[in-house]
ChimeraX commands (.cxc) that place a marker at each C-alpha (Angstrom):
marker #1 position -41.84,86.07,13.87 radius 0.5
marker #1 position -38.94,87.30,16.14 radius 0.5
marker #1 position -38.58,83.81,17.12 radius 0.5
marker #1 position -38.12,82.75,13.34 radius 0.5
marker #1 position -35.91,85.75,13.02 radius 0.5
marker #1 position -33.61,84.79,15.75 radius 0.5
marker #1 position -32.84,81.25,14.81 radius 0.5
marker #1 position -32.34,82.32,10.89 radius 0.5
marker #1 position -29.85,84.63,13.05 radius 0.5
marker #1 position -28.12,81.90,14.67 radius 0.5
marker #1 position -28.07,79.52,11.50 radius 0.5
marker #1 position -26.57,82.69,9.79 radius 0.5
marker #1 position -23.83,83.50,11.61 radius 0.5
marker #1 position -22.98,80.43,14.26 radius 0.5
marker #1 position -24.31,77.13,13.20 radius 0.5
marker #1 position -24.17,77.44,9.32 radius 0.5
marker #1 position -20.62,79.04,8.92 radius 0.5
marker #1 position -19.30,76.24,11.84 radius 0.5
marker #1 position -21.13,73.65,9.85 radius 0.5
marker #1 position -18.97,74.53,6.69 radius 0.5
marker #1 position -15.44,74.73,8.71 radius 0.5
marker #1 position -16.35,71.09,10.10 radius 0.5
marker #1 position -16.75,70.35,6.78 radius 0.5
marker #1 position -13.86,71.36,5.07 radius 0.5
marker #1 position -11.81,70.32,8.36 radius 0.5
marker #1 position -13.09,66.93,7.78 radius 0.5
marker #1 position -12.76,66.91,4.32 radius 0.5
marker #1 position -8.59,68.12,4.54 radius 0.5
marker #1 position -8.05,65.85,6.88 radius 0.5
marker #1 position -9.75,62.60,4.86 radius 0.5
marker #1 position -8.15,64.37,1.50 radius 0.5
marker #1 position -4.95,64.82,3.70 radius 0.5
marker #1 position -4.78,61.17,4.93 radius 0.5
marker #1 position -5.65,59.99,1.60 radius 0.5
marker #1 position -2.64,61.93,-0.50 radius 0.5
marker #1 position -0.22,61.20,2.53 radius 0.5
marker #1 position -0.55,57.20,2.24 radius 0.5
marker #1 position -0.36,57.35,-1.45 radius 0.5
marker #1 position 2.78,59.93,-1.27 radius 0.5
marker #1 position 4.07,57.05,1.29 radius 0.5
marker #1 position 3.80,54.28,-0.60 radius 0.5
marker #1 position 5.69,56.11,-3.60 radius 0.5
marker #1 position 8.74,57.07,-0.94 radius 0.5
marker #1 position 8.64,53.01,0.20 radius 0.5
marker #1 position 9.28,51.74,-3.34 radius 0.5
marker #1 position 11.59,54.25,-4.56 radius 0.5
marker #1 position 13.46,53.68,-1.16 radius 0.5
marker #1 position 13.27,49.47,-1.87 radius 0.5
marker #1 position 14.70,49.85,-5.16 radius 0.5
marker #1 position 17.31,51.78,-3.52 radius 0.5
marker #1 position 18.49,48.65,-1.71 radius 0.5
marker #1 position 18.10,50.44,1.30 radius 0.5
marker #1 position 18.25,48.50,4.58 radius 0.5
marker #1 position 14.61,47.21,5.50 radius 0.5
marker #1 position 14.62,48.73,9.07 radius 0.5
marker #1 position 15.68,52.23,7.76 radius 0.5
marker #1 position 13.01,52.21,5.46 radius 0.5
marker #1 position 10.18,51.17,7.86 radius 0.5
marker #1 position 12.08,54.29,10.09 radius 0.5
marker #1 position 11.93,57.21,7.51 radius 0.5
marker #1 position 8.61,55.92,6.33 radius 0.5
marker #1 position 7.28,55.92,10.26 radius 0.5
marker #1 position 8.84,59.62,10.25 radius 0.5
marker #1 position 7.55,60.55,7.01 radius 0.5
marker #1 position 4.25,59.61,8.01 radius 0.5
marker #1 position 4.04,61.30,11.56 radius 0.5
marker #1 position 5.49,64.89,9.94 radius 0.5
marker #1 position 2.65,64.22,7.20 radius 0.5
marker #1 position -0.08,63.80,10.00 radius 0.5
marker #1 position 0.68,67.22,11.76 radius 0.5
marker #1 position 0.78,69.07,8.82 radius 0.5
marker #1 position -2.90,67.38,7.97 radius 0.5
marker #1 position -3.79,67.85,11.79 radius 0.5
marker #1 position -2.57,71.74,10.95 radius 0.5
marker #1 position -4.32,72.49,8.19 radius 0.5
marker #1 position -7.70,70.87,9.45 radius 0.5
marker #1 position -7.65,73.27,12.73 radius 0.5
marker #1 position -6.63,75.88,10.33 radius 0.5
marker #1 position -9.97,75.22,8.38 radius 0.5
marker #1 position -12.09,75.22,11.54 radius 0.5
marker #1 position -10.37,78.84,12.75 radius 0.5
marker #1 position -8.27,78.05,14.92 radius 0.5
marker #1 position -5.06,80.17,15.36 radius 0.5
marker #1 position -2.22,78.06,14.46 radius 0.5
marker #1 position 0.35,79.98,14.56 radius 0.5
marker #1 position 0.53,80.37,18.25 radius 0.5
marker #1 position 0.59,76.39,18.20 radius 0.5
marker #1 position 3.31,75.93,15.80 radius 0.5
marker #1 position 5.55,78.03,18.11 radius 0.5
marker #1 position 4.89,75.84,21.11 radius 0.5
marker #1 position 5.86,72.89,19.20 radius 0.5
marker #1 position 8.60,74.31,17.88 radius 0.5
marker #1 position 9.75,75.26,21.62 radius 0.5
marker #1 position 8.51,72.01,23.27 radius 0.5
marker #1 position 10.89,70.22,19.83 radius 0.5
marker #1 position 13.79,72.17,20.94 radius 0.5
marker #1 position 13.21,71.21,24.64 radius 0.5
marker #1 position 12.83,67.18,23.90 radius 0.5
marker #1 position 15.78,66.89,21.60 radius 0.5
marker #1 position 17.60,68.68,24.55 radius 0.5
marker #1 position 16.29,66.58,26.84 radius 0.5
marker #1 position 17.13,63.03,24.79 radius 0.5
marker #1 position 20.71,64.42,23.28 radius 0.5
marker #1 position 22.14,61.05,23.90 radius 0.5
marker #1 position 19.08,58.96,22.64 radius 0.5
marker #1 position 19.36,61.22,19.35 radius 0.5
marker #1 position 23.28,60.55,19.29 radius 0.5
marker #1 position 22.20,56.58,19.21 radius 0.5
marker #1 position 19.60,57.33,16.10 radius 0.5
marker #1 position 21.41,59.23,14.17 radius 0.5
marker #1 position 24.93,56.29,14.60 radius 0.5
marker #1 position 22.45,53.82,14.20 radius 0.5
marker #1 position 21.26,55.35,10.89 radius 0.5
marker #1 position 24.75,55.24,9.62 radius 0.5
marker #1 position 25.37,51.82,10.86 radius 0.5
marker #1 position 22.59,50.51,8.44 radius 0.5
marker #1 position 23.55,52.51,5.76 radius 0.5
marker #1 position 27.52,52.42,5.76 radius 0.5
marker #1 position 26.82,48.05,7.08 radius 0.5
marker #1 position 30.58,47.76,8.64 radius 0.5
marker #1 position 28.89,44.51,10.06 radius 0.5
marker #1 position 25.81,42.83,9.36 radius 0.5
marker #1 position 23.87,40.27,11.39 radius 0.5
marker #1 position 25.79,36.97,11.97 radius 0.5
marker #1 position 29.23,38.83,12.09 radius 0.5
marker #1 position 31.60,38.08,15.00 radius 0.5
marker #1 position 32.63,41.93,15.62 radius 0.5
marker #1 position 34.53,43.86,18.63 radius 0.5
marker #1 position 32.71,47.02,19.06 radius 0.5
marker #1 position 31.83,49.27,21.87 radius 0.5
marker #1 position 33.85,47.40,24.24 radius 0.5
marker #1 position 31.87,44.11,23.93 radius 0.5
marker #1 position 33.05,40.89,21.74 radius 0.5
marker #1 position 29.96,39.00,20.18 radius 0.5
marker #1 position 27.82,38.37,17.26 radius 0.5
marker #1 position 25.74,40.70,16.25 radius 0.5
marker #1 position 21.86,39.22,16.79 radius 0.5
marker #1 position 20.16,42.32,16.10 radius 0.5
marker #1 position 21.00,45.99,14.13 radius 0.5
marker #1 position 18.18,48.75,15.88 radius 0.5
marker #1 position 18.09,52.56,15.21 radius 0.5
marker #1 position 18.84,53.09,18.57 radius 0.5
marker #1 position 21.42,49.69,19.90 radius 0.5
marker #1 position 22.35,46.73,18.42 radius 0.5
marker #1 position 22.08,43.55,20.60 radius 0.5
marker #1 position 25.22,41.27,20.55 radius 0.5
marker #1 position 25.42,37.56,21.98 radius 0.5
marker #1 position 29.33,37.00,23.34 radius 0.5
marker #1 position 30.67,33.84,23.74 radius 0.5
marker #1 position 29.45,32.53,26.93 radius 0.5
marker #1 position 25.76,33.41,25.81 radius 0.5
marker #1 position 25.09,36.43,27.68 radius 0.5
marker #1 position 23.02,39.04,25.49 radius 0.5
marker #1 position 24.47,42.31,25.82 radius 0.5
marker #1 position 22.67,45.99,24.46 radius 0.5
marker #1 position 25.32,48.13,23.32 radius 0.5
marker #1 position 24.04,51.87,22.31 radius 0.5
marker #1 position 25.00,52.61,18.54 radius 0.5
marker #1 position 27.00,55.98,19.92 radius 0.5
marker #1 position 29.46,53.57,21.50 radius 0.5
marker #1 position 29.66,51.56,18.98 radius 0.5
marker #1 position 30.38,54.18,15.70 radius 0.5
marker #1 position 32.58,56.41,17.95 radius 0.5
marker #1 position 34.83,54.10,18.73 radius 0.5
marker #1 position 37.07,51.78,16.59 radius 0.5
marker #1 position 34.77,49.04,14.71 radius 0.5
marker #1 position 36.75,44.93,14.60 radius 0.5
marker #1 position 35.08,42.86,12.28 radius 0.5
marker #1 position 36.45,39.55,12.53 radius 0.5
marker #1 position 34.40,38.39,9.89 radius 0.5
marker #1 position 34.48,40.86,7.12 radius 0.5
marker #1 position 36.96,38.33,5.40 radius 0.5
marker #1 position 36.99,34.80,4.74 radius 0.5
marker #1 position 40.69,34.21,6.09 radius 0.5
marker #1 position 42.46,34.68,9.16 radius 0.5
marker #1 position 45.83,34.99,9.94 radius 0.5
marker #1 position 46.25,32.82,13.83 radius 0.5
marker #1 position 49.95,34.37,15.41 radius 0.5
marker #1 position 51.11,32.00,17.56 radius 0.5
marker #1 position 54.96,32.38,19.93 radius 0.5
marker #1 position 56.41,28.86,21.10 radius 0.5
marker #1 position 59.75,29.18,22.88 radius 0.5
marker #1 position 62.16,26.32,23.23 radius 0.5
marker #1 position 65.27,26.18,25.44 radius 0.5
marker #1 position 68.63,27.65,24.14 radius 0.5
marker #1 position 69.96,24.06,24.76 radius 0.5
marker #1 position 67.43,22.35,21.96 radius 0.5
marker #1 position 68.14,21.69,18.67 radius 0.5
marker #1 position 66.03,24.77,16.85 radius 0.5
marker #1 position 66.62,22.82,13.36 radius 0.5
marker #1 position 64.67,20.07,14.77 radius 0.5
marker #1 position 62.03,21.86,16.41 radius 0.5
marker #1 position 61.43,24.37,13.35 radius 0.5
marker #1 position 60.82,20.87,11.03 radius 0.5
marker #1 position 58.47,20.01,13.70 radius 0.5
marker #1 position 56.65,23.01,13.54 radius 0.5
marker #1 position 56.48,22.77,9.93 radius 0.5
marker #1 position 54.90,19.31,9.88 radius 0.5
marker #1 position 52.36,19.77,11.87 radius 0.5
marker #1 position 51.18,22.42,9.82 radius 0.5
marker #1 position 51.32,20.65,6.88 radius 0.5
marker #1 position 49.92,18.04,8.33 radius 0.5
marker #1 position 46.55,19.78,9.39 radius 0.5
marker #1 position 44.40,20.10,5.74 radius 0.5
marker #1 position 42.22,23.40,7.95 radius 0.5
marker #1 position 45.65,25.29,7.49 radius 0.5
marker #1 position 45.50,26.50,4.09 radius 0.5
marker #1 position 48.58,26.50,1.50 radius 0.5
marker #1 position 47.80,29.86,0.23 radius 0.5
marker #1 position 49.21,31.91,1.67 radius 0.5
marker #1 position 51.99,30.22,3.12 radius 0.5
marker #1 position 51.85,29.72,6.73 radius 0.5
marker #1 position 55.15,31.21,8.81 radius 0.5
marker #1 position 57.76,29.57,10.52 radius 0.5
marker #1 position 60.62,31.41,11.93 radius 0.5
marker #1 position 62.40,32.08,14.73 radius 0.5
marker #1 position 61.41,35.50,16.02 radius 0.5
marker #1 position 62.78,36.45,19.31 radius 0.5
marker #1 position 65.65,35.58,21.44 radius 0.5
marker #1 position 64.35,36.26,24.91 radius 0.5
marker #1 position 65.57,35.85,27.85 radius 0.5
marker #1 position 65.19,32.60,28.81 radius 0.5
marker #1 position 64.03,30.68,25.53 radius 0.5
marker #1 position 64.18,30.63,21.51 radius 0.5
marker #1 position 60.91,32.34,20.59 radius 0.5
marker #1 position 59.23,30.81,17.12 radius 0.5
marker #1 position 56.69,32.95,15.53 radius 0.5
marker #1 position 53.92,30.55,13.60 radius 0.5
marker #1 position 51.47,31.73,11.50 radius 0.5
marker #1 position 49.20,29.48,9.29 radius 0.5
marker #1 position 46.49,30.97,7.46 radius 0.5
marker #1 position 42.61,29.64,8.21 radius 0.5
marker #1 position 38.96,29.93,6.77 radius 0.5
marker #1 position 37.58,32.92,9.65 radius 0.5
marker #1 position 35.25,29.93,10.55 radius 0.5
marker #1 position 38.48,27.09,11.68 radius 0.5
marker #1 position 40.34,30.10,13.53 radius 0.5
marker #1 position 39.43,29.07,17.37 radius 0.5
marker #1 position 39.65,24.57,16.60 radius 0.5
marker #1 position 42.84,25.34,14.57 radius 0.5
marker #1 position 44.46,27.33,17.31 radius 0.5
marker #1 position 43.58,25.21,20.10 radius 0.5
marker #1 position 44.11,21.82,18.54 radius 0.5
marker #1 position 48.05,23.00,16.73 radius 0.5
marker #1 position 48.50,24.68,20.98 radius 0.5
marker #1 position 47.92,20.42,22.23 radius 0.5
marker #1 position 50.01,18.88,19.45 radius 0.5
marker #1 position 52.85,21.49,19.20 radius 0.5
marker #1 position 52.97,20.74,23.17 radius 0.5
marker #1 position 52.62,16.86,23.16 radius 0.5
marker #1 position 54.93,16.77,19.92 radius 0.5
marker #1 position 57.71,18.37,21.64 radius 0.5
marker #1 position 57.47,16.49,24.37 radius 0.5
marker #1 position 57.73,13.49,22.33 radius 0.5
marker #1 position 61.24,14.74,20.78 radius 0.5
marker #1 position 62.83,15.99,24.11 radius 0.5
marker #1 position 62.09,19.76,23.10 radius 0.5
marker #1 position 61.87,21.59,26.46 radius 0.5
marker #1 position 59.42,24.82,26.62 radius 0.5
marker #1 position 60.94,26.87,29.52 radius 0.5
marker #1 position 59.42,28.83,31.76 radius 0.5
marker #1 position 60.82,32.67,33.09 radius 0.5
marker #1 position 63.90,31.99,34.87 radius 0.5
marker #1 position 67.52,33.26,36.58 radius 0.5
marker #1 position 70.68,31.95,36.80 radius 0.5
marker #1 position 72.48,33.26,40.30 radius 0.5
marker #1 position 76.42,32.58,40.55 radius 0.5
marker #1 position 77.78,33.01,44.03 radius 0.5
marker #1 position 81.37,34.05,44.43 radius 0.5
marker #1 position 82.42,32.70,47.89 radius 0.5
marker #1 position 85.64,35.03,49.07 radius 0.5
marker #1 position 88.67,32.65,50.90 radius 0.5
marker link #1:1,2 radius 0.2
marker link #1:2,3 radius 0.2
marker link #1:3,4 radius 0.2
marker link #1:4,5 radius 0.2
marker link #1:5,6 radius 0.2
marker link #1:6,7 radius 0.2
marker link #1:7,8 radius 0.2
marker link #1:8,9 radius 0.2
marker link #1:9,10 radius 0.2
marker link #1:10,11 radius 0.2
marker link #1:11,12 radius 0.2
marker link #1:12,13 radius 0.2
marker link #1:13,14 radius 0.2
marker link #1:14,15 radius 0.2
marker link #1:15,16 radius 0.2
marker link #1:16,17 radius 0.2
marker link #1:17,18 radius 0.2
marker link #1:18,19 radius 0.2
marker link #1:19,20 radius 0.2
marker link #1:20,21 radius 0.2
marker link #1:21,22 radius 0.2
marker link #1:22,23 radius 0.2
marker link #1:23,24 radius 0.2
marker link #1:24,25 radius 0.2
marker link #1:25,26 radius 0.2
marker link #1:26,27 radius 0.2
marker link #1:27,28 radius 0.2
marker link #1:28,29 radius 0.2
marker link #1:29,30 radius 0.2
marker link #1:30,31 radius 0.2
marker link #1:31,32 radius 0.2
marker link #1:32,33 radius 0.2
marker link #1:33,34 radius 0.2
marker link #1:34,35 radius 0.2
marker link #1:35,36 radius 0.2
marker link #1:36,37 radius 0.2
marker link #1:37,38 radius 0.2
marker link #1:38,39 radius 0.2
marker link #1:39,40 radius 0.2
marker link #1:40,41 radius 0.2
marker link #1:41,42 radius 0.2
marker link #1:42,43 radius 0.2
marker link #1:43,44 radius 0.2
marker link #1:44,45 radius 0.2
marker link #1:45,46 radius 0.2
marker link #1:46,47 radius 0.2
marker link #1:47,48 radius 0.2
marker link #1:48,49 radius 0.2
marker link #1:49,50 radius 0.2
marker link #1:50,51 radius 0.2
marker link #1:51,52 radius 0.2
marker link #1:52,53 radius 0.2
marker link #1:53,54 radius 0.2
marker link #1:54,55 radius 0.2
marker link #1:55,56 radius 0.2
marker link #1:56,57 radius 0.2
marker link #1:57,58 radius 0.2
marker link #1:58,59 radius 0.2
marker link #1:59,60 radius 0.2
marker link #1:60,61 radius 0.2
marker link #1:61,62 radius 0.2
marker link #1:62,63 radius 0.2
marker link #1:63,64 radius 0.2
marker link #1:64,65 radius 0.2
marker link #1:65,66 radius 0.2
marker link #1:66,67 radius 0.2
marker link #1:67,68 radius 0.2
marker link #1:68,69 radius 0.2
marker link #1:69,70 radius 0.2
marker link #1:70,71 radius 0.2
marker link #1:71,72 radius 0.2
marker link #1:72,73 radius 0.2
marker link #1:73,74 radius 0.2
marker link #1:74,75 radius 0.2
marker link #1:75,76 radius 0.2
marker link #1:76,77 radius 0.2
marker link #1:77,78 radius 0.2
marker link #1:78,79 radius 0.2
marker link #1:79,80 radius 0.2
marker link #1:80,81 radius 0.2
marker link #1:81,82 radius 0.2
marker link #1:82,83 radius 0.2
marker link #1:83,84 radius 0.2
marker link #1:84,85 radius 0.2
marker link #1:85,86 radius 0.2
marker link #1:86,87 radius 0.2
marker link #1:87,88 radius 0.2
marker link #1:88,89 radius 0.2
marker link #1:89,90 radius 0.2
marker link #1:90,91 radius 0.2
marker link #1:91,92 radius 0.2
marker link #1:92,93 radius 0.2
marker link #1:93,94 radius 0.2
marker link #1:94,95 radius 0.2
marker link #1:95,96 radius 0.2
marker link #1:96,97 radius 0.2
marker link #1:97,98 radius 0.2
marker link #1:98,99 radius 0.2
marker link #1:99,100 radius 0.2
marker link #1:100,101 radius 0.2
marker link #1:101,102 radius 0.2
marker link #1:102,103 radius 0.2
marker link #1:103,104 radius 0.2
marker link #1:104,105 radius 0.2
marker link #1:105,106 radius 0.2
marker link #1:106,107 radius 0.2
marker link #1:107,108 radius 0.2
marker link #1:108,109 radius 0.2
marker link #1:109,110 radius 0.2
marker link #1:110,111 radius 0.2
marker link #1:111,112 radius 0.2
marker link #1:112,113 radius 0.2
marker link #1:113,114 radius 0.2
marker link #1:114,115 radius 0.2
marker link #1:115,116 radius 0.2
marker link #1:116,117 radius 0.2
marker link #1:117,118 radius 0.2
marker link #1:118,119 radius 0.2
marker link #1:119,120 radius 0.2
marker link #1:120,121 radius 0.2
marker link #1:121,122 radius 0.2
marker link #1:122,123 radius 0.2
marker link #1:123,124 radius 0.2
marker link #1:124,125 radius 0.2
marker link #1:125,126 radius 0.2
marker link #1:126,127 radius 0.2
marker link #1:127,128 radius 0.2
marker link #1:128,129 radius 0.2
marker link #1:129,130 radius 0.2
marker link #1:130,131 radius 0.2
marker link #1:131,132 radius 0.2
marker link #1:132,133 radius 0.2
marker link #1:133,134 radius 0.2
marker link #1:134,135 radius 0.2
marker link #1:135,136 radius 0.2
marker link #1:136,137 radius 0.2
marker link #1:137,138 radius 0.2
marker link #1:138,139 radius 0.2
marker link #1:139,140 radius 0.2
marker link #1:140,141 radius 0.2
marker link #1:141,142 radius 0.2
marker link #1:142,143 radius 0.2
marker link #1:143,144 radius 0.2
marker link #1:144,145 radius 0.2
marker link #1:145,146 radius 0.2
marker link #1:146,147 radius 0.2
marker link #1:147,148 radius 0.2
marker link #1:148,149 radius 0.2
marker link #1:149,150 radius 0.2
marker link #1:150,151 radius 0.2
marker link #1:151,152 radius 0.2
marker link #1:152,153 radius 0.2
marker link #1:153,154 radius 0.2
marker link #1:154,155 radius 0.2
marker link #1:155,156 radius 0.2
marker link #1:156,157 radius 0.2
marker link #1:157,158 radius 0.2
marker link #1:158,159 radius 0.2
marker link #1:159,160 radius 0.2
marker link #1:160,161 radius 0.2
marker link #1:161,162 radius 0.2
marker link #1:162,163 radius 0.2
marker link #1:163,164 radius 0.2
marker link #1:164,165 radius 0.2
marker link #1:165,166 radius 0.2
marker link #1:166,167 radius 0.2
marker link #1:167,168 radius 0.2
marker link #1:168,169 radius 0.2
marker link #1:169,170 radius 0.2
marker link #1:170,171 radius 0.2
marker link #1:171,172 radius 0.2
marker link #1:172,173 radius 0.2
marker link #1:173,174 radius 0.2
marker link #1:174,175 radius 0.2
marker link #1:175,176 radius 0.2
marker link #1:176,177 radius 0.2
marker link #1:177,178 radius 0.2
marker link #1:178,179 radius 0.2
marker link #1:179,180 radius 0.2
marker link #1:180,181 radius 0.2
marker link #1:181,182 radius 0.2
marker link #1:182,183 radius 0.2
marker link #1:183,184 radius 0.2
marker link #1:184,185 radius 0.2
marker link #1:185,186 radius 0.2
marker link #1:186,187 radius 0.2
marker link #1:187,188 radius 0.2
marker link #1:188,189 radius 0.2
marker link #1:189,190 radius 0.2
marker link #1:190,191 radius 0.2
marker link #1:191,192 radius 0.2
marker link #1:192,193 radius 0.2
marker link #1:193,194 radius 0.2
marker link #1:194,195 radius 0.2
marker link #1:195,196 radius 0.2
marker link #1:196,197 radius 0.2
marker link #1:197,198 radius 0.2
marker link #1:198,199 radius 0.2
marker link #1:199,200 radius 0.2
marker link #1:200,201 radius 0.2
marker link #1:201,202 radius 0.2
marker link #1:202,203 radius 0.2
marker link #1:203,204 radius 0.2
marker link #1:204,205 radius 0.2
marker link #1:205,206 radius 0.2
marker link #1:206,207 radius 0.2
marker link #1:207,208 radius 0.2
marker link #1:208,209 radius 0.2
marker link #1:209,210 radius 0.2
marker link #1:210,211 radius 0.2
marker link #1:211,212 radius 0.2
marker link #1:212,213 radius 0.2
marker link #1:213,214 radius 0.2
marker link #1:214,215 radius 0.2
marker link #1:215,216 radius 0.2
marker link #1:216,217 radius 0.2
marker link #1:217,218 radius 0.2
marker link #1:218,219 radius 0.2
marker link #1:219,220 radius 0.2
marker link #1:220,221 radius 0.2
marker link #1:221,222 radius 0.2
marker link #1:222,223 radius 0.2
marker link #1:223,224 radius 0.2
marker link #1:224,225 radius 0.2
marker link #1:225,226 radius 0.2
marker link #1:226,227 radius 0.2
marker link #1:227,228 radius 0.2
marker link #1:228,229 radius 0.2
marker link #1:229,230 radius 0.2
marker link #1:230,231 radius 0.2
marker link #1:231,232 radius 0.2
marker link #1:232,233 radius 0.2
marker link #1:233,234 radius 0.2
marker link #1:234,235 radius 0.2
marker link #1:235,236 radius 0.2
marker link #1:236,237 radius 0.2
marker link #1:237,238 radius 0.2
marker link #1:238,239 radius 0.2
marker link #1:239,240 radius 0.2
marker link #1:240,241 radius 0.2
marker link #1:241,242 radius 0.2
marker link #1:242,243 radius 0.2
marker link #1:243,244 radius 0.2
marker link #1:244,245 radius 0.2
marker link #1:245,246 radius 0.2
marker link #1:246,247 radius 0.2
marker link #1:247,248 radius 0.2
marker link #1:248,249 radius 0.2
marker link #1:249,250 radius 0.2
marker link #1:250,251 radius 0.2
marker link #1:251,252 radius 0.2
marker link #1:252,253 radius 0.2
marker link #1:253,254 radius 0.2
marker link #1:254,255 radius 0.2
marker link #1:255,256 radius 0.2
marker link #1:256,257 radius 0.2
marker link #1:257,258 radius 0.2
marker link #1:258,259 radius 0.2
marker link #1:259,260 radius 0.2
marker link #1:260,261 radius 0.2
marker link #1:261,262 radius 0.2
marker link #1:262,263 radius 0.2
marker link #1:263,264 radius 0.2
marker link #1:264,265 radius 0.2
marker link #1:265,266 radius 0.2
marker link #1:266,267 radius 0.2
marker link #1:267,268 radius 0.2
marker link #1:268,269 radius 0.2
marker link #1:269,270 radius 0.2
marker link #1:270,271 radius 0.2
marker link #1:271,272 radius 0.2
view
């Protein structure tokens, strides 16, 4: 009978009220799981209708979802008597002491965050940024991944990138292409500004709206500078630049037009 009496004891006041907490724990924590996925998939297609950027919205979902699970996790341990205030206080410290510790890593989330949301490039773009010239392959939360001319991949963090001043040479669909070609001060600058102004014309990539530019703009020191600027599509700007540098060149060689080079004129006095 004491025997009886002493495991009705234990059921009593051990196994049966632990049985119940393990319950309940179990039961938040399936409840919990249950309410956070369907409270995630509501944030997902309110944020989609937003038009928000794909990769931000798998981001603040992923957080979402991880700040949903510790509150579950909480509550759970709460339910099986465990003392969780203590707990929240050393996450809470050991927070403080990570975002400390990744300051920089945390200056890359939160530019990349306004990189996809403000989009002063997108993928494809041809953009000077962070001290690297490239396209832009890839937009992360953390660095976006640019391919320069040559090939090379480059990683350049998103703090670089948004503190610093952002060229986008394909946020329009025209370019402007300044070109200088000096001729001697002995050449005919009627002659060679008609030149100039046929080739252009001559080249249907150069566009008629808006005008392209033909003037004389300097006279330097040793030659007649011309400023010429035709407009482009963003796409013609490199073959239109190189291919107008080779005929300007061969044309004016072809009509006797010298292109000088840097140079001084001495006069000796010679005393009797």
């Amino acid at each position: 009978m004491p025997e009886f009496m002493d495991i009705e004891k234990i059921l009593s006041t051990f196994v049966i009220p632990w049985g119940i907490n393990i319950v309940l724990a179990l039961a938040t924590f399936i409840i919990g799981r249950w309410v956070a996925n369907i409270l995630l998939k509501v944030v997902k297609k309110l944020l989609k209708k937003s038009k928000m950027d794909e990769i931000l919205i798998d981001f603040v979902v992923s957080i979402a979802h991880a700040i949903l699970l510790l509150f579950i996790v909480i509550a759970s341990m709460d339910q099986l008597g465990v003392d969780t205030t203590s707990l929240i206080a050393l996450m809470g410290a050991a927070g403080l002491a990570v975002g400390l510790a990744l300051q920089n890593s945390l200056q890359n989330f939160a530019a990349g965050v306004m990189l996809i949301v403000f989009r002063p490039f997108k993928t494809g773009d041809f953009v000077e940024a962070g001290g690297t010239a490239g396209v832009v392959e890839t937009i992360s939360i953390f660095s976006t991944i640019m391919r320069t001319g040559d090939n090379r991949e480059v990683i350049v963090p998103n703090g670089s990138i948004y503190n610093g001043t952002i060229t986008n040479f394909s946020a329009r669909d025209t370019r402007r292409i300044d070109m200088v070609f000096g001729i001697g001060y002995g050449d005919d600058i009627r002659k060679a500004k008609q030149i100039l102004i046929d080739l252009l014309a001559t080249d249907e990539r150069v566009l008629k709206d808006p005008a392209p530019l033909v003037a004389v703009g300097e006279l330097a020191d040793s030659s007649v500078n011309f400023n010429v600027r035709p407009w482009v599509l963003s796409g013609d700007y490199w073959s239109v630049k190189f291919d107008l540098t080779e005929k300007i060149k061969l044309a004016f060689d072809d009509n006797g037009i010298s292109i000088p080079y840097p140079q001084m004129d001495v006069h000796l006095s010679k005393e009797a």
